[in-house]
C-alpha positions in Angstrom: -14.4 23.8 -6.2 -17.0 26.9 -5.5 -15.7 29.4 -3.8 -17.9 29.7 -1.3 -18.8 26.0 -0.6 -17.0 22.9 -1.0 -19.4 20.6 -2.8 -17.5 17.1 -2.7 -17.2 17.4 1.2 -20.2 18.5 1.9 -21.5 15.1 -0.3 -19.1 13.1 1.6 -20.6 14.0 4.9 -23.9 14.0 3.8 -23.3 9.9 2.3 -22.1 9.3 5.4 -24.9 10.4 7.6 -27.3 8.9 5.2 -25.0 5.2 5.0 -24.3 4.7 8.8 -26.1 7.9 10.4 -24.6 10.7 12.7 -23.2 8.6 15.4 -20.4 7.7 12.8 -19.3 11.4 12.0 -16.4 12.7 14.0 -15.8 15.3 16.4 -15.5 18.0 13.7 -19.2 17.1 12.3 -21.6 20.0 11.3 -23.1 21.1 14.4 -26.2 22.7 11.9 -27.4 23.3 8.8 -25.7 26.6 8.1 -21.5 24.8 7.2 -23.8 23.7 4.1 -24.8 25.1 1.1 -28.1 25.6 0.6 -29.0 22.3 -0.9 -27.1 20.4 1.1 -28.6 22.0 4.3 -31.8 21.2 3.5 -30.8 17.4 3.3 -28.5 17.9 6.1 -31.6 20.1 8.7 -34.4 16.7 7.4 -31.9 14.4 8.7 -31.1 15.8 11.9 -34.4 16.4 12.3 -35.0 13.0 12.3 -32.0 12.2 14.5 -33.9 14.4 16.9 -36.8 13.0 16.9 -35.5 9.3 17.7 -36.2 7.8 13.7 -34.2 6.2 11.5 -32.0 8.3 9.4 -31.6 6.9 5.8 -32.3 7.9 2.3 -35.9 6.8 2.0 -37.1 8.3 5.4 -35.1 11.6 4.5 -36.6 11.6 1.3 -40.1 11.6 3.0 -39.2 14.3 5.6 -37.8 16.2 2.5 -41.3 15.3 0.6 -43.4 16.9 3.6 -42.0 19.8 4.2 -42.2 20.6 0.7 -38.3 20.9 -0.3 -37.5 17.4 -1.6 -37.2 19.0 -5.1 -35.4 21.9 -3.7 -32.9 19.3 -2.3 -32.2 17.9 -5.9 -35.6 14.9 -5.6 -35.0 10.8 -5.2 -32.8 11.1 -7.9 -30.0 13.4 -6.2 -30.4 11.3 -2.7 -29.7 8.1 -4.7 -26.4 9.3 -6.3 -25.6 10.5 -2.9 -25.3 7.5 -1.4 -22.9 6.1 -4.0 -20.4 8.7 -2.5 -16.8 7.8 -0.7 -16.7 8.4 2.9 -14.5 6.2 4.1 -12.8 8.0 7.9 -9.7 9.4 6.2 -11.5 11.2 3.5 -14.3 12.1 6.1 -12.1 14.1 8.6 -11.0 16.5 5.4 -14.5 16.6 4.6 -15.6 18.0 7.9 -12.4 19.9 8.0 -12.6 21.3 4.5 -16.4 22.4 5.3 -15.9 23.8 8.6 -13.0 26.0 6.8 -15.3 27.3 3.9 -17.6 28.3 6.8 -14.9 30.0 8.4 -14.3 31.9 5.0 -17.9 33.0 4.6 -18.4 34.3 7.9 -15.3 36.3 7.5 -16.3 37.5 4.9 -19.7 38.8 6.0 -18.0 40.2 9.2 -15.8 42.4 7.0 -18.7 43.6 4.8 -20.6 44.9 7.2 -17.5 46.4 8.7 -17.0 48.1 5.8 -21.1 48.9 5.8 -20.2 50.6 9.4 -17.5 52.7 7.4 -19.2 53.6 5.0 -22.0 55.1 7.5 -19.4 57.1 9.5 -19.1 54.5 12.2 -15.5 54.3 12.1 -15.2 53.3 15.5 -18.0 50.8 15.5 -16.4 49.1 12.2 -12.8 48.9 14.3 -14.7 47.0 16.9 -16.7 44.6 15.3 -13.3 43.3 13.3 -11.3 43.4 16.8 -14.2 41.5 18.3 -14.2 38.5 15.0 -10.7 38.7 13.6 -8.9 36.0 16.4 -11.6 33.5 15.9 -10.2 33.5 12.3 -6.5 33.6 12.3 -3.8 33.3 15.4 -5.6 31.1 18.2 -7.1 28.6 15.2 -4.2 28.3 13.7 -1.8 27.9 17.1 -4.6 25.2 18.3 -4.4 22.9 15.4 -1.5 20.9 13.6 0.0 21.8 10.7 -0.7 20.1 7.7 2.4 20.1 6.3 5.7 21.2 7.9 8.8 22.6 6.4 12.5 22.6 7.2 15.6 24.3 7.1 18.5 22.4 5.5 20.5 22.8 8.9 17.6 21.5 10.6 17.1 18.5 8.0 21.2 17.6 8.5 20.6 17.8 12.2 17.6 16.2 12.7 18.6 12.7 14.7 15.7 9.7 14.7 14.2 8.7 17.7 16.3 5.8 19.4 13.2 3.5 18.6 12.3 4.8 15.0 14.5 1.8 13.0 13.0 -1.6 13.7 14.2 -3.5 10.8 17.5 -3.7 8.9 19.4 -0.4 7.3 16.0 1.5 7.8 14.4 -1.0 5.9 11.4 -0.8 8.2 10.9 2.6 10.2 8.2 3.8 12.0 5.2 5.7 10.4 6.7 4.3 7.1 5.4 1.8 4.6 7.3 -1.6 3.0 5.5 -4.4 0.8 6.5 -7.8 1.2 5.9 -9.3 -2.8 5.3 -12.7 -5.0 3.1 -15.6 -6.1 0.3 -16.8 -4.4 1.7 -20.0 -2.3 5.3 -19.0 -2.1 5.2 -17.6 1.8 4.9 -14.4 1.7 2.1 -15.2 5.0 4.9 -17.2 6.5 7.3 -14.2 5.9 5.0 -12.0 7.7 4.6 -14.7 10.7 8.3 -15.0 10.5 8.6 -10.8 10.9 6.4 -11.1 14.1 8.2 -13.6 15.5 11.5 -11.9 15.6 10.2 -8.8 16.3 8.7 -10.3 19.9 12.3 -12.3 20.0 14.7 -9.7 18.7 16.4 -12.3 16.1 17.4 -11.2 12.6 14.7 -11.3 10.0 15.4 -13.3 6.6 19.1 -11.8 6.9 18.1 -8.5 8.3 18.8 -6.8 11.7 16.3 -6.5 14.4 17.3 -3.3 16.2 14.7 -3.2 18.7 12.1 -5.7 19.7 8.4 -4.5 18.7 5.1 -5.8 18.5 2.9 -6.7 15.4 -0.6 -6.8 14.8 -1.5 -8.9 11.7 -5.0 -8.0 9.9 -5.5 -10.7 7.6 -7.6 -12.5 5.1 -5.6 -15.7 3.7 -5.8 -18.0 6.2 -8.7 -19.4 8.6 -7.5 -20.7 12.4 -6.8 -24.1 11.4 -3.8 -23.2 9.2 -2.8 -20.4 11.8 -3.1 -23.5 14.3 -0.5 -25.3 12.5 2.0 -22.4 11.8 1.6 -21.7 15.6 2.1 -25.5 16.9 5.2 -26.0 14.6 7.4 -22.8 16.9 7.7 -22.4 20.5 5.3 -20.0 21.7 7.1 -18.3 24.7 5.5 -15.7 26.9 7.3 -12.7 24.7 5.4 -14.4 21.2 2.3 -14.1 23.4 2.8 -10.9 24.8 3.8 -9.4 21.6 1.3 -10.8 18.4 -1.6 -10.2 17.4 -3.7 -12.7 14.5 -7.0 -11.5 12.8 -9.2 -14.5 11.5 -10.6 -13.2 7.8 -13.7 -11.5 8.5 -16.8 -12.8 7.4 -17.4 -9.9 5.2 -13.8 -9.2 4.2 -12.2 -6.0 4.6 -14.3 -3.7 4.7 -12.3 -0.4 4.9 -15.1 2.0 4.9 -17.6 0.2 6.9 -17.3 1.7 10.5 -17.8 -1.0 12.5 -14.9 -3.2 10.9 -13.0 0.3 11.4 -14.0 0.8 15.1 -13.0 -3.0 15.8 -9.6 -2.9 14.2 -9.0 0.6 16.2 -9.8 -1.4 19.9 -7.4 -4.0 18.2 -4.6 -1.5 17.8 -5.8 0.5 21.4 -4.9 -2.9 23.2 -1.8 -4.0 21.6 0.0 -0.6 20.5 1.5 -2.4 17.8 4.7 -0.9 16.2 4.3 -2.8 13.1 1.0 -3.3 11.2 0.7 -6.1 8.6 -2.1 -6.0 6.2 -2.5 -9.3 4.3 -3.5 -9.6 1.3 -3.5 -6.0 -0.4 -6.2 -7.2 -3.4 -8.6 -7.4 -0.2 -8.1 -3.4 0.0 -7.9 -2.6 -3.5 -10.1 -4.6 -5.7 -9.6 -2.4 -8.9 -6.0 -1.7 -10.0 -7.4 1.6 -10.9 -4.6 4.1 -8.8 -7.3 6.1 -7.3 -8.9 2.9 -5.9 -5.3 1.9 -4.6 -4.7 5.5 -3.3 -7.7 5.3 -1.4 -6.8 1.9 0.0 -3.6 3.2 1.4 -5.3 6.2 2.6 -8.2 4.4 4.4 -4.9 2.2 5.8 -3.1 5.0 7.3 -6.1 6.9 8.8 -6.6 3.7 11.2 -2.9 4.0 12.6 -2.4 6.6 15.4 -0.4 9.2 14.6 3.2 11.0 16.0 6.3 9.3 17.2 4.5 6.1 17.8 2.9 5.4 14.6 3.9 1.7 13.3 5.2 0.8 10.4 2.5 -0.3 7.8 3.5 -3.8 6.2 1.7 -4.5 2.8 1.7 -8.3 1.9 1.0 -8.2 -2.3 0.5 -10.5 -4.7 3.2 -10.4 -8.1 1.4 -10.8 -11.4 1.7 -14.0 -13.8 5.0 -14.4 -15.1 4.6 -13.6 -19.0 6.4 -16.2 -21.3 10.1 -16.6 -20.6 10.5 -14.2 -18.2 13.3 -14.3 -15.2 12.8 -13.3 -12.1 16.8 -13.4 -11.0 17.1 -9.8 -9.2 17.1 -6.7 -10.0 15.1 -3.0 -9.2 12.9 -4.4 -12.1 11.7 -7.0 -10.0 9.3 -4.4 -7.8 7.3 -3.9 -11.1 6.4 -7.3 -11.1 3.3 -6.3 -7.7 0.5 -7.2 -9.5 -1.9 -3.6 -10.1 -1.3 -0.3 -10.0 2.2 1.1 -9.9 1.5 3.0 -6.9 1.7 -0.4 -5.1 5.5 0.2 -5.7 6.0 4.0 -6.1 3.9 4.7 -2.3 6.1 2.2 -0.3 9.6 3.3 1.2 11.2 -0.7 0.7 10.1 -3.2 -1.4 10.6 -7.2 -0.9 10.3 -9.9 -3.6 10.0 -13.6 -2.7 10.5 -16.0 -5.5 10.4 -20.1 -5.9 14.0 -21.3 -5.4 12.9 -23.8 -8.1 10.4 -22.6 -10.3 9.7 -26.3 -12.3 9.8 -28.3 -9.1 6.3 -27.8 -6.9 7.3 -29.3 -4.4 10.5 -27.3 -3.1 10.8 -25.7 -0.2 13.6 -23.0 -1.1 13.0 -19.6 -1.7 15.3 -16.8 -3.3 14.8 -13.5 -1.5 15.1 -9.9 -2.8 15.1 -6.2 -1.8 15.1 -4.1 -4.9 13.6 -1.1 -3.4 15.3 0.9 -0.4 14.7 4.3 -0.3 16.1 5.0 3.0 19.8 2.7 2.7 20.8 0.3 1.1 19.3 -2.8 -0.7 20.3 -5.7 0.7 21.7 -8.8 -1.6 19.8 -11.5 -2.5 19.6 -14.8 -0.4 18.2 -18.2 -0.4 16.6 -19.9 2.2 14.4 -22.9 3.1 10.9 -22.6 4.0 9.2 -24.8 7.0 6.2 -24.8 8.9 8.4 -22.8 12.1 10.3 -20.4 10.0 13.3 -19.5 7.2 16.9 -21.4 7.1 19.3 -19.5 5.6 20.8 -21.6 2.2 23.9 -20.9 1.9 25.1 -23.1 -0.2 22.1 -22.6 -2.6 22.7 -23.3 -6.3 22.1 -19.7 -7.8 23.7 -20.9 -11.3 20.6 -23.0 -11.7 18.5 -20.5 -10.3 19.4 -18.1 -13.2 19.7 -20.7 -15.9 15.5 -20.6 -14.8 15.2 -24.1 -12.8 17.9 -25.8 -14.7 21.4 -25.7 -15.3 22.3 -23.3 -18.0 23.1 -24.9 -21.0 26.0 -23.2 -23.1 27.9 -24.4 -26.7 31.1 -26.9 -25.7 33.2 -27.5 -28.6 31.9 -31.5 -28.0 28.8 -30.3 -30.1 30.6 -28.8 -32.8 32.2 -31.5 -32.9 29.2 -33.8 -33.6 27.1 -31.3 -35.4 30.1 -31.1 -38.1 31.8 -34.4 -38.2 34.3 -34.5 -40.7 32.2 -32.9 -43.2 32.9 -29.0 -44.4 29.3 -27.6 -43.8 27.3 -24.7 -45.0 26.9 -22.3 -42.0 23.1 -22.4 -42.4 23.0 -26.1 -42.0 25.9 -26.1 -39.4 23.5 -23.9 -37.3 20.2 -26.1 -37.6 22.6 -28.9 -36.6 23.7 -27.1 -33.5 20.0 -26.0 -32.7 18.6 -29.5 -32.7 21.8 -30.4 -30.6 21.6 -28.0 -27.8 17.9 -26.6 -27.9 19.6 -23.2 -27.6 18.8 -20.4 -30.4 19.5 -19.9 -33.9 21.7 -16.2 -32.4 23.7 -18.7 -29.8 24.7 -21.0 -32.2 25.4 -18.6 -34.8 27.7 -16.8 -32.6 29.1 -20.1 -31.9 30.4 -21.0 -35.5 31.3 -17.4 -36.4 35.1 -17.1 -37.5 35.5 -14.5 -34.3 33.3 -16.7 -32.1 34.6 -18.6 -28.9 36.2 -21.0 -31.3 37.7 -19.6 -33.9 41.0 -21.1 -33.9 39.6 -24.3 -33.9 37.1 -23.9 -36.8 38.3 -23.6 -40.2 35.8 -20.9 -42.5 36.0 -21.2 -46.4 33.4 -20.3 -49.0 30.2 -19.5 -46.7 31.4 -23.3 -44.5 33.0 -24.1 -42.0 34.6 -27.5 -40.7 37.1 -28.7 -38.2 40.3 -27.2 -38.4 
């Protein structure tokens, strides 16, 4: 980063104004040429000069008010305006933009107002100097820096084992879902993950437990998704009982024509009048590979910035719900429980590492298409406790807890698990006295288990040893 100037947010604000104009910039925009390098304040003085005049303002017709005032080589020709447009300036990286600018300007003119302060002293004009730096010095340090918020805050350890949560800070569970906070609801495509999302709206307008968890106060949710159009919505909604609460209390997107389109302002401005009428306490966002279509982690750490700068900020923030796809199973692989299980989001790890809790939902029967169970999970928890996993049944209005569901087929992977009974022995070896290696491939075509399971089987300290009778490398009934 220069010094003097901060290049990258000067080009940020610069692609911005050239993408979507001056009208989209903040409150902390540039109000001239001079927060900019010199470059950059070329581009920047052509543009509003436009603005001023009542043209458009875009690459091409700030390329030709560059061009006739002679400077469009100065401000780095077609070529530089070209890449400039290819910048990032989605809001969230914007407002540090401005804020990073209007600080280097800051910097600079403090700087000049102690040179010529010490210019003053070294002409004898003590007093003079003494003036000029009384005159300049607050606009640089106290009342700027008692106006605006802290960036980051710090805390005692007293104050940290003191500190009590708002009343209304834990919606869901043991802090499983808390204000200002961020949780991912997981798994494969089909498997209701939008129903689980429905579900968490539902009870958060009715104040009934979620999918086994505790609803400690009721909230509202705003859902911005891009899975399913108003005639599947129509049928989620017909099947449960929309009372004036539900109405009151939910919010639905339809996917937008254009997708989610995080760094386009209007999608931006029409999401914020979304949240500015329902002051939603919980945000869902579903899916997350309509934020983040590379699994590149800057792309995803972009995504959940662009996310966050759309929610208001303070006590009030909602909780930010991420609804995420799990990658392809590889071959064999279980997906029984476990902290493993929240490395199965498909993408970047940062889909796992940024969120506060993490929930997987899994077929109850992986072989059978048609079943409507589904095993539930919580391997991530950062702030209490993981919860055990559960079963429940699936319908078009909501979850029904299972709890008589079979979890000894669920782990033996759809069926039940098959184990060695002495029964196969028994037929694999007969009467005969048979070489281990061939009293193995016998047990293998058997059972379908592996060559190690049936080897342990046989094996003279094996499950049955005493009745097995080994002798010269075979073994027979005893």
């Amino acid at each position: 980063m220069n010094e003097y100037y901060d290049i990258e947010a000067e080009k940020t604000i610069l692609a911005r104004i050239l993408m979507e104009g001056f009208d989209s910039l903040p409150d902390s925009q540039p109000g001239s040429g001079l927060p900019f390098s010199d470059t950059h304040a070329l581009i920047f003085n052509s543009a509003r000069a436009l603005r001023d005049r009542g043209e458009a303002v875009n690459s091409i017709t700030v390329a030709d008010e560059l061009r006739a005032s002679g400077n469009l080589d100065r401000a780095g020709g077609l070529a530089y305006l070209s890449e400039l447009i290819t910048v990032s300036h989605f809001d969230g990286l914007l407002v540090s933009a401005c804020d990073a600018v209007a600080a280097k300007f800051k910097q600079r003119e403090l700087r000049r107002t102690v040179a010529d302060a010490l210019g003053q002293i070294d002409d004898g004009n003590h007093e003079e100097a003494l003036a000029s730096l009384n005159r300049a010095l607050p606009c640089f340090t106290a009342a700027k820096d008692a106006a605006r918020e802290p960036k980051i805050r710090f805390f005692s350890p007293s104050e940290l084992r003191d500190f009590e949560p708002d009343d209304e800070a834990v919606l869901v569970g043991e802090n499983h879902i808390l204000r200002g906070e961020i949780f991912v609801i997981g798994g494969e495509p089909g498997v209701g993950k939008s129903t689980a999302a429905t579900e968490l709206a539902i009870c958060g307008a009715t104040g009934r437990d979620w999918l086994g968890l505790k609803i400690h106060c009721r909230f509202k949710t705003l859902i911005i998704q891009n899975e399913n159009g108003r005639f599947r919505l129509m049928g989620e909604y017909r099947a449960r009982s929309i009372t004036p609460e539900i109405e009151a209390s939910i919010r639905v997107s339809e996917p937008p024509a254009y997708g989610m389109t995080l760094e386009h302002p209007d999608f931006l401005r029409d999401v914020r009048l979304a949240l500015e009428s329902l002051q939603p306490d919980v945000v869902l966002f579903d899916p997350w590979n309509s934020a983040a279509r590379d699994d590149k982690a800057k792309d995803y750490g972009s995504a959940f910035d662009a996310l966050k700068q759309m929610l208001q900020t303070g006590s009030k923030r909602p909780a930010l719900g991420i609804i995420a796809h799990t990658r392809k199973p590889s071959m064999g692989e279980q997906r029984i429980g476990g902290s493993g299980l929240m490395h199965t989001l498909a993408g970047s790890y940062i889909l796992s590492s940024v969120p506060r809790a993490v929930f997987i939902m899994t077929r109850g029967k992986a072989l059978q298409e048609a079943d409507d169970s589904v095993a539930w999970f919580n391997p991530k928890n950062n702030n209490g406790p993981c919860v055990c996993r559960s079963a429940w049944r699936r319908g078009p209005d909501g979850f029904t807890s299972l709890p008589d569901f079979d979890w000894t087929i669920f782990d033996g992977d759809g069926e039940k698990r098959r184990v060695i009974e002495f029964t196969d022995i028994e037929e694999a070896l007969g009467d005969e006295n048979v070489k281990k290696s061939e009293a193995v491939k016998r047990l293998v075509k058997i059972t379908g288990l592996g060559e190690r399971a049936c080897q342990k089987a046989i094996a003279e300290d094996g499950k049955f040893a005493d009745q097995l009778k080994h002798e010269n490398g075979c073994v027979s009934i005893a």
